[in-house]
C-alpha positions, 0 to 999 in steps of 0.5 A, a space after each residue: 558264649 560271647 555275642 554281638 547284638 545287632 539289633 536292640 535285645 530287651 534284657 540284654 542290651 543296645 545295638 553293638 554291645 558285647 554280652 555273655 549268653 548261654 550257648 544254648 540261646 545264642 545257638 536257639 534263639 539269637 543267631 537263627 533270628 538275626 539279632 546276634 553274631 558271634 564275637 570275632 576280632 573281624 565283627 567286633 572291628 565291623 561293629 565299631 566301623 558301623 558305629 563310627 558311620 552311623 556317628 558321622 551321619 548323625 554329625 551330618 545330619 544334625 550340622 545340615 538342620 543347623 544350617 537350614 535353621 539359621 536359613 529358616 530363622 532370618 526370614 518370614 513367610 506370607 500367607 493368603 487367607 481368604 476371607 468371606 462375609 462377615 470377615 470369616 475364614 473360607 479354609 485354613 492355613 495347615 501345615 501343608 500349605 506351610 511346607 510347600 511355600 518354603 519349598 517354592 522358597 528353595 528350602 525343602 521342609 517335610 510336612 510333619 516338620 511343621 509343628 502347627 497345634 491346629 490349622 490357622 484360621 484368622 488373621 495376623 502374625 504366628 510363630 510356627 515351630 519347625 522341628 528339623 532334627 530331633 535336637 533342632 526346632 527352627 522357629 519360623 515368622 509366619 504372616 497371614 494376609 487377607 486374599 
């Protein structure tokens, strides 16, 4: 029996592929699980249009994060640390912080995009890698200034 996968199936394939089960799995296992349907010219044309969606969101969503990186590339952003006695830090710069003055900026990057190793304590110049697509890493001037 034919069937077409609509959820990942370990041993037997990806979403959207066409595989040959026994009847008994597909009948047992497969359909009552909602992990396959049987393939009819109507869901193989279904599949393949949900494919060429998921395709063009993807396109899209990668073009949006090329643009904001190029937006993200140009500038440089500005920070106030506030330092104490003996030049020591009182707090830290997180990522967090980094995310909401690109917000007040206008451009909208999530919190688990910025990709700090730890919060910064100290003085100066950073580059803070911005992860906006999973094939897409903005690199993002950061300078820290005493308050």
């Amino acid at each position: 029996m034919d069937v077409i996968l609509l959820k990942a199936v370990e041993p037997l394939g990806a979403e959207g592929a066409v595989v040959r089960v026994k009847p008994g799995f597909a009948r047992n296992y497969l359909l009552p699980a909602g992990l396959a349907v049987e393939a009819s010219p109507q869901q193989l044309a279904a599949v393949e249009a949900a494919k060429q969606r998921r395709l063009r969101q993807a396109e899209r969503a990668q073009g949006d994060a090329e643009a904001l990186k190029r937006q993200l590339e140009g500038r440089s952003l500005t920070l106030k640390l506030t330092l104490g006695d003996n030049e020591q830090p009182f707090g830290s710069i997180t990522a967090h912080d980094v995310a909401e003055a690109l917000a007040h900026e206008g451009l909208p990057v999530e919190k688990s995009a910025v990709r700090l190793e730890q919060p910064i304590k100290a003085l100066g110049v950073f580059d803070v890698p911005i992860r906006l697509h999973p094939s897409v890493t903005a690199t993002l001037k950061l300078w820290v200034v005493k308050a």
